[in-house]
C-alpha positions as CSV (number, residue, x, y, z in Angstrom):
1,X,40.8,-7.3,-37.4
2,X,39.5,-10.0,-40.4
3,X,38.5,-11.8,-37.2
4,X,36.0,-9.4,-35.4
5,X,34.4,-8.0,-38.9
6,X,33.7,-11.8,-39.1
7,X,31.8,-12.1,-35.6
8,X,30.4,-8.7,-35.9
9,X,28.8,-9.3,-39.1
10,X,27.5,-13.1,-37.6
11,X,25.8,-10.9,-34.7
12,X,24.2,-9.0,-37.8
13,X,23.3,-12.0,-39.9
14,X,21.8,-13.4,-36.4
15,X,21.2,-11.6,-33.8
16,X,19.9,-8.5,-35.2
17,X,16.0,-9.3,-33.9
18,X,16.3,-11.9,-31.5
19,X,15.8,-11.1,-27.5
20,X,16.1,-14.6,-26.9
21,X,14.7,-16.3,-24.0
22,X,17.1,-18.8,-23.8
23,X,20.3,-20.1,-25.3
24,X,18.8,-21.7,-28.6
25,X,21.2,-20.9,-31.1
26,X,19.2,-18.0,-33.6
27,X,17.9,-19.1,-36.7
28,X,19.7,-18.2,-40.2
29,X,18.9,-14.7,-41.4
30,X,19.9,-13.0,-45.2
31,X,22.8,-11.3,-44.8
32,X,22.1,-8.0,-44.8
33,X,23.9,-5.6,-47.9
34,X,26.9,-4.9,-46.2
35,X,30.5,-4.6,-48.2
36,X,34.1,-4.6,-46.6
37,X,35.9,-1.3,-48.6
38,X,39.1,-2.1,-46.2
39,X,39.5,0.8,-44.3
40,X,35.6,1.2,-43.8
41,X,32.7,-0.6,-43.7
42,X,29.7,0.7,-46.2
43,X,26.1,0.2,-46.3
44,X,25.5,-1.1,-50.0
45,X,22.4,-0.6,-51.1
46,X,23.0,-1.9,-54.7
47,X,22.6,-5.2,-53.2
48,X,19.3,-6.5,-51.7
49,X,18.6,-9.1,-49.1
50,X,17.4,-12.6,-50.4
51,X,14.3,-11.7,-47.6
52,X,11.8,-9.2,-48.5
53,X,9.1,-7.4,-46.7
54,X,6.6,-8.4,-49.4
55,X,4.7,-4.7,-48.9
56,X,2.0,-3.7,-51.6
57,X,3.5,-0.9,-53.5
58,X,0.7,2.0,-53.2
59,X,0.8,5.5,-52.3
60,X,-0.1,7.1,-49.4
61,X,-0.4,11.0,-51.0
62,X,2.2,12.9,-48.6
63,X,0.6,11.1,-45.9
64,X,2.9,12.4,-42.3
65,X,3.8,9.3,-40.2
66,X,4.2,10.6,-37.0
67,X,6.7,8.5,-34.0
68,X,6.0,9.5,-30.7
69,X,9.6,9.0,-28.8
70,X,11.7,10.7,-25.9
71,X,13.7,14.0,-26.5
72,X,16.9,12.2,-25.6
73,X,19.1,11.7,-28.2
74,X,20.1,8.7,-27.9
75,X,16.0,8.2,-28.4
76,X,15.5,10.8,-31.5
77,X,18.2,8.7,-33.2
78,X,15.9,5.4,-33.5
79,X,13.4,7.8,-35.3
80,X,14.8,10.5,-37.1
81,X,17.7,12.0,-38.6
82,X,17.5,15.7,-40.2
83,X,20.4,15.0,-42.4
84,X,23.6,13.0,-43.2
85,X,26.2,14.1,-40.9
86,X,29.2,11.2,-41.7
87,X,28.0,9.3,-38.4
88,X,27.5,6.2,-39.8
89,X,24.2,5.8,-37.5
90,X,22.3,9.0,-37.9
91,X,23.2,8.4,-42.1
92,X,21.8,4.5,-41.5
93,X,18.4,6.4,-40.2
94,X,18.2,9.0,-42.8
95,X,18.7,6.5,-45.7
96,X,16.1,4.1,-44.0
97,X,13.4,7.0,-43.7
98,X,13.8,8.1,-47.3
99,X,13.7,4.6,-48.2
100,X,10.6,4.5,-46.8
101,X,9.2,7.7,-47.7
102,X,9.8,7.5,-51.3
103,X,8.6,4.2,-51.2
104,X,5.2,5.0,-50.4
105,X,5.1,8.7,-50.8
106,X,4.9,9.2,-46.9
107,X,6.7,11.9,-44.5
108,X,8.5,10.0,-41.5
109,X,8.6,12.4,-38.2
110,X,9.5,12.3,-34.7
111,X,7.3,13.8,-31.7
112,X,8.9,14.7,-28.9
113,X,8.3,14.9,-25.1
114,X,9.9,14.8,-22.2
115,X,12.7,12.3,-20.7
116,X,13.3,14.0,-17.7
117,X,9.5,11.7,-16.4
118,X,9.1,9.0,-18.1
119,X,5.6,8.4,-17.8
120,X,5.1,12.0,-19.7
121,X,5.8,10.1,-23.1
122,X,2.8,7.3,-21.9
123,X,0.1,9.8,-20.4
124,X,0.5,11.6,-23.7
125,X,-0.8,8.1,-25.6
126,X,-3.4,8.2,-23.1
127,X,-4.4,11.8,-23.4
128,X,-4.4,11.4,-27.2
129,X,-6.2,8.1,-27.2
130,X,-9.1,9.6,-24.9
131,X,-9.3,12.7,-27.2
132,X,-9.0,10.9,-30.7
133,X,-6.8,13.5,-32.3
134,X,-4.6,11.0,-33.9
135,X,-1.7,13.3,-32.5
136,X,0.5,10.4,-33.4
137,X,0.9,6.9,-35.4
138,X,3.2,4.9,-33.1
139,X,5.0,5.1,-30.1
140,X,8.1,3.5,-28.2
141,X,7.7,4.1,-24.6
142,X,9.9,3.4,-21.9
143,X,9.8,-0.8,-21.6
144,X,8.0,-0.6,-18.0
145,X,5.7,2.0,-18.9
146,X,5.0,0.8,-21.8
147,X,3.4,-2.3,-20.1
148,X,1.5,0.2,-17.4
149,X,-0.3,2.5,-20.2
150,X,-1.1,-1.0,-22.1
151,X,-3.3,-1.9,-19.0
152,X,-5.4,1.4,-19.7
153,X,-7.0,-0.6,-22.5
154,X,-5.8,2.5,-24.9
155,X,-3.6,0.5,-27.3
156,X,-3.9,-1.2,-30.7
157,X,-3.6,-5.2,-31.2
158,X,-0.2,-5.8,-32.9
159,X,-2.4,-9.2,-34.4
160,X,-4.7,-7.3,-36.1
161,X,-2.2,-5.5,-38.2
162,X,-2.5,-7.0,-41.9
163,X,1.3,-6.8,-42.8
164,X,3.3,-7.2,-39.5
165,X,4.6,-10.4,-40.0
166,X,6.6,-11.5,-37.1
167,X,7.9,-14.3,-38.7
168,X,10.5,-11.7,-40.3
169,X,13.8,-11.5,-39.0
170,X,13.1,-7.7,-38.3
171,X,10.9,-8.3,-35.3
172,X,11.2,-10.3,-32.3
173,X,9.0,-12.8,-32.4
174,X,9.7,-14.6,-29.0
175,X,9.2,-11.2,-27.1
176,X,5.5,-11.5,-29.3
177,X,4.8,-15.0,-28.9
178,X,6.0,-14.0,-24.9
179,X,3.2,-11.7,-24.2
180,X,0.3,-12.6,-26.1
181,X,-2.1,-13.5,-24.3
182,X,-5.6,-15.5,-26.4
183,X,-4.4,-13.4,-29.8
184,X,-3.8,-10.1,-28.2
185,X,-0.6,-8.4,-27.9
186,X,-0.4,-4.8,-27.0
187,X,3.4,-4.4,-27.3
188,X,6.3,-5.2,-30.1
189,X,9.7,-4.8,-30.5
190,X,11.4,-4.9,-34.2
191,X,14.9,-3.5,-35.5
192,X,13.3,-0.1,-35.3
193,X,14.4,0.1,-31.7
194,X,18.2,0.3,-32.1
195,X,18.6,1.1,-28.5
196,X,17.8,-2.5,-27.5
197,X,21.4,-3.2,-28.3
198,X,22.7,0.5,-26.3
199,X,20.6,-0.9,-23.2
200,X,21.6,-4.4,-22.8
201,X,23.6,-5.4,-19.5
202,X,27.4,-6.8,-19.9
203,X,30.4,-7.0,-17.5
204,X,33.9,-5.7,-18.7
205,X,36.9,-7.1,-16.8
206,X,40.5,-5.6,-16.6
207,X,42.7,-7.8,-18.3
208,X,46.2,-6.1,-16.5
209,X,44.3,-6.8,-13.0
210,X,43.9,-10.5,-13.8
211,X,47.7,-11.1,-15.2
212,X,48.7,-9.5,-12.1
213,X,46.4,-11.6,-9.8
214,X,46.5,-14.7,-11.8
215,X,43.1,-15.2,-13.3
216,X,41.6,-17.8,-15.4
217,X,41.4,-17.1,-18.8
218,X,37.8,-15.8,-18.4
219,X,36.8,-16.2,-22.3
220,X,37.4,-19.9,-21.3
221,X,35.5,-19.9,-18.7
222,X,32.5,-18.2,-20.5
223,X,33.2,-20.7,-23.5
224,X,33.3,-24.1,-21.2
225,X,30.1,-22.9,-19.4
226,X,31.5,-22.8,-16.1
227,X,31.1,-18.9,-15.7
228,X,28.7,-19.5,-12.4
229,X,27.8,-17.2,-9.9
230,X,29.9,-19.6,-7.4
231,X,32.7,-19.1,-9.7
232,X,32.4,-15.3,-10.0
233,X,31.8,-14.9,-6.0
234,X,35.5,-16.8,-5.6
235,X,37.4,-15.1,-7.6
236,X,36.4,-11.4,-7.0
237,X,37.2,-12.4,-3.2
238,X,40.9,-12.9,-4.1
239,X,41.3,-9.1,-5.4
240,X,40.7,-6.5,-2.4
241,X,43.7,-4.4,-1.4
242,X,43.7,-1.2,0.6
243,X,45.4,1.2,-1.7
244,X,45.6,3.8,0.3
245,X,46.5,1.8,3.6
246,X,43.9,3.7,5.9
247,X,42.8,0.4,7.5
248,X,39.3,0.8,5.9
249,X,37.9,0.1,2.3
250,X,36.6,3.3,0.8
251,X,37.1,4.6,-3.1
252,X,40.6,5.0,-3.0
253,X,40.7,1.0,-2.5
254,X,41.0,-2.5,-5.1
255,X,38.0,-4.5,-5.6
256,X,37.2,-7.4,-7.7
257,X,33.8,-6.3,-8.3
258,X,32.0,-2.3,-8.9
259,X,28.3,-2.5,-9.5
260,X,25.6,0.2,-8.3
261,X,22.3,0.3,-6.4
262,X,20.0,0.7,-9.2
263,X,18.9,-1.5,-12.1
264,X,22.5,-3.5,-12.4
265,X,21.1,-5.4,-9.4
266,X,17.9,-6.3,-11.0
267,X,19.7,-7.9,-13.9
268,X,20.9,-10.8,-11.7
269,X,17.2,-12.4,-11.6
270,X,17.6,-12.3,-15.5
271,X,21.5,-13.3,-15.3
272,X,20.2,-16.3,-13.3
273,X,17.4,-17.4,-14.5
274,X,14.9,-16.3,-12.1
275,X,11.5,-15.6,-14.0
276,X,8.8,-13.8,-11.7
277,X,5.9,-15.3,-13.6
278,X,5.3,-17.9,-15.6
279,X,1.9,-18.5,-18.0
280,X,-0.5,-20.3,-17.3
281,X,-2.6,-23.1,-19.3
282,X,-4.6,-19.5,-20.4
283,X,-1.2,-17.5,-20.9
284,X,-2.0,-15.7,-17.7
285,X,0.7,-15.1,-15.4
286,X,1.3,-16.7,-11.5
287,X,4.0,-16.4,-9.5
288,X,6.8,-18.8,-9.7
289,X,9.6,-16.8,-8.1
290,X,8.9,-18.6,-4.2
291,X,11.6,-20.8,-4.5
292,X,14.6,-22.1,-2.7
293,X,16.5,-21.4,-6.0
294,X,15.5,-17.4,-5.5
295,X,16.1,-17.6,-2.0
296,X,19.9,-19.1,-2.7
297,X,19.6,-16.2,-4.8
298,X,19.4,-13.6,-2.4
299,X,21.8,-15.1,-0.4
300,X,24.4,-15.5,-2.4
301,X,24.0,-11.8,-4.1
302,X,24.2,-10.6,-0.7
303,X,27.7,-12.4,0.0
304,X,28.8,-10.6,-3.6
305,X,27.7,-7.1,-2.5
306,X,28.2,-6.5,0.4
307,X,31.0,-9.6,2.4
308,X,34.3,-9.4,2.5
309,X,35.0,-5.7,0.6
310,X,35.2,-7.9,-2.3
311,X,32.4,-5.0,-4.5
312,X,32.7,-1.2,-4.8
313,X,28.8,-1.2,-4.7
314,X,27.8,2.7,-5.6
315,X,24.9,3.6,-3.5
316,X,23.4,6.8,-3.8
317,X,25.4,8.5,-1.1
318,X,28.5,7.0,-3.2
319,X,28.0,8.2,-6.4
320,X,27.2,11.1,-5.1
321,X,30.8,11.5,-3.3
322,X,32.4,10.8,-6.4
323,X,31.2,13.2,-8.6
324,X,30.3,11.9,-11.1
325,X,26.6,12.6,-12.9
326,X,25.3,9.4,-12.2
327,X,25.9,6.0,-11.0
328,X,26.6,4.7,-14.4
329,X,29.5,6.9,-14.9
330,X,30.4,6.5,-11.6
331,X,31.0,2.8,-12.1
332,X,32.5,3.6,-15.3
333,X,35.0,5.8,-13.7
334,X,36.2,3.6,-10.9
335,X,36.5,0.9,-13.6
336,X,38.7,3.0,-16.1
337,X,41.0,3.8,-13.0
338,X,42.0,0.3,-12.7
339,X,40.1,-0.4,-9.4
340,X,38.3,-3.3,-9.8
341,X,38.6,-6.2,-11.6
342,X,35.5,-6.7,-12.8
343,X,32.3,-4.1,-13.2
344,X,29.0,-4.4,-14.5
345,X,27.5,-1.7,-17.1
346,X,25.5,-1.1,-19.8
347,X,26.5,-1.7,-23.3
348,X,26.5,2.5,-24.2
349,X,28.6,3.2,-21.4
350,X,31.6,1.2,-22.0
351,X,32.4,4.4,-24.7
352,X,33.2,5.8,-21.5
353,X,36.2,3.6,-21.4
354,X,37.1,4.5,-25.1
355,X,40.3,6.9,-23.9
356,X,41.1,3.9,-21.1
357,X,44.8,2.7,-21.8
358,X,44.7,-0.7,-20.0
359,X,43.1,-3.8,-21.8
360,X,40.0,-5.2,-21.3
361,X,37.5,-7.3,-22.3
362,X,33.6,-7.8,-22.2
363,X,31.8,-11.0,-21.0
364,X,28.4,-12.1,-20.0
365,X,26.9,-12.4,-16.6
366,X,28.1,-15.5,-15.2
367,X,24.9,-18.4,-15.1
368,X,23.4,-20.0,-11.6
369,X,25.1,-23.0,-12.0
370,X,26.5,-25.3,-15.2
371,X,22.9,-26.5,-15.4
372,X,21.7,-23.5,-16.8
373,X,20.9,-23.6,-20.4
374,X,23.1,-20.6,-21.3
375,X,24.2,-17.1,-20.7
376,X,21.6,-14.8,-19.8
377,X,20.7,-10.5,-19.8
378,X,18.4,-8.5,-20.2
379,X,17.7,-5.0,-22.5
380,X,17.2,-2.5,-19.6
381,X,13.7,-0.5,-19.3
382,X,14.8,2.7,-20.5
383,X,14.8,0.7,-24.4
384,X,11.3,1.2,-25.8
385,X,8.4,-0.7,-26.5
386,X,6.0,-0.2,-29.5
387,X,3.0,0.7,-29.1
388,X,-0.1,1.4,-31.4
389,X,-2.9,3.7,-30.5
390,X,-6.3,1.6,-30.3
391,X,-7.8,5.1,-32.1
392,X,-5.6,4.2,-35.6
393,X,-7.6,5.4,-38.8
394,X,-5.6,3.3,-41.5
395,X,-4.5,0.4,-39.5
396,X,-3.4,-1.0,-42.8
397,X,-1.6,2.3,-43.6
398,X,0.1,1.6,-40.5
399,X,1.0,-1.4,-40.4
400,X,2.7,-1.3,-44.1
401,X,4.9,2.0,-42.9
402,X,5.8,0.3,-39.8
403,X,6.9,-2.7,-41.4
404,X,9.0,-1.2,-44.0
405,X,10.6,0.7,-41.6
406,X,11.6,-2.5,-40.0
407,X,12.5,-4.0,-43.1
408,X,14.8,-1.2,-43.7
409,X,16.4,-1.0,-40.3
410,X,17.4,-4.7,-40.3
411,X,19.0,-3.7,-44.0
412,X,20.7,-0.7,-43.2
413,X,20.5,0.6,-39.5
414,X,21.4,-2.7,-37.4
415,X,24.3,-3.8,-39.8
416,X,25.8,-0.4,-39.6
417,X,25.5,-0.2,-35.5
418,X,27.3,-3.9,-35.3
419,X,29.3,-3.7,-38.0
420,X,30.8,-0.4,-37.4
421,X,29.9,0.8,-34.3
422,X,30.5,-2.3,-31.9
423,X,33.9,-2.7,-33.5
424,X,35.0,0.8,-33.2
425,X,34.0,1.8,-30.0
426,X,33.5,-1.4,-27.8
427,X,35.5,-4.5,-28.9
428,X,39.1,-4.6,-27.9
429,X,39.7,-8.2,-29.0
430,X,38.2,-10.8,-31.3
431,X,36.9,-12.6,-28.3
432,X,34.9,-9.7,-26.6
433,X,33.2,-9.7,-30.4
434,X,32.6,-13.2,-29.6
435,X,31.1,-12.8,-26.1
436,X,28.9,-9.9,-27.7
437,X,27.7,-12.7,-30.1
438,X,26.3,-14.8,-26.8
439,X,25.5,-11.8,-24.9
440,X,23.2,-10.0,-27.3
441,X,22.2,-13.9,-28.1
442,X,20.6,-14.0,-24.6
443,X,18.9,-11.0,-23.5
444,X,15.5,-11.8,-21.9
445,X,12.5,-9.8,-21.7
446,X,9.7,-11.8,-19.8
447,X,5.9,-11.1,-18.9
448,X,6.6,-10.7,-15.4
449,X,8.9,-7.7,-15.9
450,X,7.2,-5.8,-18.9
451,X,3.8,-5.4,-17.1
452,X,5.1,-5.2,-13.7
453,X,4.7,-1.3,-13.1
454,X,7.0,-1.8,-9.9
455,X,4.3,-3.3,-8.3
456,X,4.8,-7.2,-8.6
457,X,7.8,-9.2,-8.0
458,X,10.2,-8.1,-10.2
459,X,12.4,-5.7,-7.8
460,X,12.5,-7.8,-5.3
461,X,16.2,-8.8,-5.3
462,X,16.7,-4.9,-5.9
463,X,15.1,-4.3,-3.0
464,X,16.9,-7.1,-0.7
465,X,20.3,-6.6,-1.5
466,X,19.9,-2.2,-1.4
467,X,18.1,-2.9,2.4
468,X,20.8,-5.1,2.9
469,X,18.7,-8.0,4.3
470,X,18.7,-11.3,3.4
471,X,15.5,-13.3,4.0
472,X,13.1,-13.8,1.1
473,X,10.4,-15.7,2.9
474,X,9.7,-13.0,5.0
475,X,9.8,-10.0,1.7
476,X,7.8,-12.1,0.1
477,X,5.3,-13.0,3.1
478,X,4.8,-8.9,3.1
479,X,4.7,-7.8,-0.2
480,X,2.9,-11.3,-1.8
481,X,-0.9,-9.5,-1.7
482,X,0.3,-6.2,-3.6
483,X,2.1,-8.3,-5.9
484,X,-0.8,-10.5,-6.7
485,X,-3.0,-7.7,-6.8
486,X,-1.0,-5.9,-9.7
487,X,-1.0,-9.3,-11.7
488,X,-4.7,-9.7,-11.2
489,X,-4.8,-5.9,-12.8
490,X,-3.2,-7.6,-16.0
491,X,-5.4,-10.6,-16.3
492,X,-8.3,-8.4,-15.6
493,X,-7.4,-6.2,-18.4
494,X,-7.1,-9.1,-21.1
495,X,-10.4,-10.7,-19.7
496,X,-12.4,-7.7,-20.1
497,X,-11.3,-8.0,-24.2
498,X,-12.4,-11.4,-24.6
């Protein structure tokens, strides 16, 4: 396993900020203080990265830094941690907080609302905003929402906080440089938000299904860029068997392919390079996404989904005749039971394969074609976005608490969730640590999707392939004047600031 602890702790030394927009390789980062005890992997926090926050030391008299964030657990984890546990996580979170709390005689705590609607967590910013109660100190709302509430004009520039620096290696300065817009910027991601990693889109293929059907080495296919969307649409076709010999496909049958209705489908416009909007000689968006390229698109996902029985794709109905508690697990399921060759989840759910006896292995979406500059995903909406409060008191307070908590996660969190946690509960194989490295090397966030409020463009593919219909011209023909209207809303909102 020398092998994977090596990859694992390149995608810490590299990857641990970047959402990349593109296949440019990420630039050199400190390794972060992580020591190899053999049969564990420790944080060590003897030993200090060569990069530093460069934070004035001051004290902030007991001051409670309160994180608004979802009740989910998977959500509270990013924030808080009541006490060390042995999960190497939650302990990664505690020892970051009282890092940071000792540091500058602060209190780190979490405020909770409600998953169950997302938009409670962004009408609470609202709600606080408009009442100036300074109920909280920063926020990470749900990626979509996130970008809706920032329209309200009720958040805080990121620029004009004195010690964010998103030159670090803790924050993601593409994403930043992405959607600012004339030195505004109303939305951040750093290493804080260790879901980004949980949340990003992957396939896993059964490697007993592709000796038995004589696949290509897909690893080599990834590796010689010639993992296309042609190339994927071929060879799921070859795979289809009725099982159960009733003369139909249902889910008792083989497929090369399991996918469901919901975001998975959306991914493919990231997968493929299909940007909705582009800037601007202002940074404001227009539409790009009327092209022939989109409408091969459509075309071409429609053939995958739905021609030839060649993908279990879980509609509602389906998932719901299964069992199963949501489509996610659905997939999961059908996958683990050696029914398709191929399936398309998110990272977090492949520990639902964890007690799955049969190999397999994880690679990236495939590309649109070998012209594509790489290998493409994206972190799905449910991660958070930051988001400041335009009613801060101490922006400076702020903004040195925020960035040592940063700091501190790229130290100790991130190494201990690639390190320990990719390795023990997703990597089978020193290649599928190698494919993480490009996967998590390409995830895409883009302007277009963050401030679309499922109004614009972005679901349009979603939308196509779950209608089952096939011509673009005419969706977009229909739906062009709502689309535009929702990106005027955004342009509108940054004009009225300058």
């Amino acid at each position: 396993m020398k092998t994977r602890n090596l990859y694992l702790r390149l995608i810490a030394l590299l990857l641990i900020s970047a959402f990349l927009f593109a296949a440019a390789a990420c630039a050199d980062n400190a390794e972060p203080a992580v020591t190899d005890t053999g049969s564990e992997t420790q944080i060590a926090e003897e030993t200090e990265p060569e990069v530093k926050d460069d934070l004035p030391e001051t004290d902030y008299n007991g001051y409670v830094f309160n994180i608004l964030t979802r009740d989910a657990d998977h959500h509270i984890k990013e924030v808080y941690a009541v006490e060390l546990n042995g999960e190497v996580v939650n302990d990664a979170v505690f020892a970051r907080n009282r890092a940071v709390e000792e540091r500058f005689n602060t209190e780190i705590k979490s405020v909770e609302v409600g998953e169950s609607d997302e938009s409670t967590l962004t009408r609470f910013i609202t709600k606080s905003v408009m009442a100036n109660d300074n109920a909280f100190d920063l926020a990470l709302a749900h990626t979509v929402y996130a970008g809706a509430v920032a329209l309200e004009g009720v958040l805080y520039n990121w620029h004009d906080m004195e010690y964010t620096d998103f030159s670090k290696p803790w924050w993601n300065s593409v994403l930043a440089d992405e959607l600012t817009v004339k030195g505004h910027l109303f939305l951040a991601v750093s290493d804080m938000c260790i879901s980004a990693v949980d949340y990003t889109w992957v396939m896993v293929f059964n490697k007993d299904l592709g000796r038995e059907y004589n696949v290509e080495n897909l690893y080599d296919a990834v590796d010689s860029k010639t993992w296309t969307l042609d190339r994927f649409s071929a060879l799921i076709k070859t795979i289809p068997s009725d099982l159960d010999g009733d003369g139909s496909f249902g889910l008792g049958d083989l497929y090369g392919f399991a996918t469901h209705y919901n975001s998975a489908v959306t991914n493919w416009m990231f997968a493929l390079d299909q940007k909705v909007t582009e800037a601007d000689e202002d940074g404001y968006p227009i539409m790009c996404v009327n092209t022939d390229k989109m409408a091969d698109i459509v075309t071409k996902m429609y053939d995958v989904m739905h021609e030839d029985n060649s993908t279990m794709f879980f509609d509602a109905a389906t998932v719901t005749a299964t069992g199963k508690s949501s489509h996610d697990t659905a997939v999961a399921s059908f996958f683990a039971q050696n029914q398709t060759l191929i399936a398309a989840l998110r990272l977090y759910v492949i520990e639902e394969l964890r007690s799955m006896e049969t190999d397999f292995g994880i690679i990236p979406f495939p590309m649109y074609d070998e012209n594509q500059a790489g290998y493409y995903t994206h972190v799905d909406g449910h991660a958070p976005l930051m988001c400041l409060p335009k009613t801060l008191t101490d922006a400076s307070r702020t903004s040195v608490i925020i960035e040592a908590l940063s700091y501190e996660s790229w130290k100790r969190v991130l190494p201990a969730v690639y390190d320990i946690v990719l390795e023990s509960k997703y990597a089978r194989d020193d290649e599928s640590a190698a494919m993480l490295d490009i996967i998590l090397g390409g995830r895409v966030y883009t302007f277009g999707y963050i401030y679309d409020d499922w109004k614009g463009m972005q679901w349009s593919l979603h939308s196509l392939v779950n209608s089952k219909k096939t011509d673009f011209a005419s969706y977009y023909a229909k739906n062009e004047k709502n689309a535009q209207r929702q990106y005027d809303k955004v342009i509108n909102m940054f004009e009225e600031l300058f």
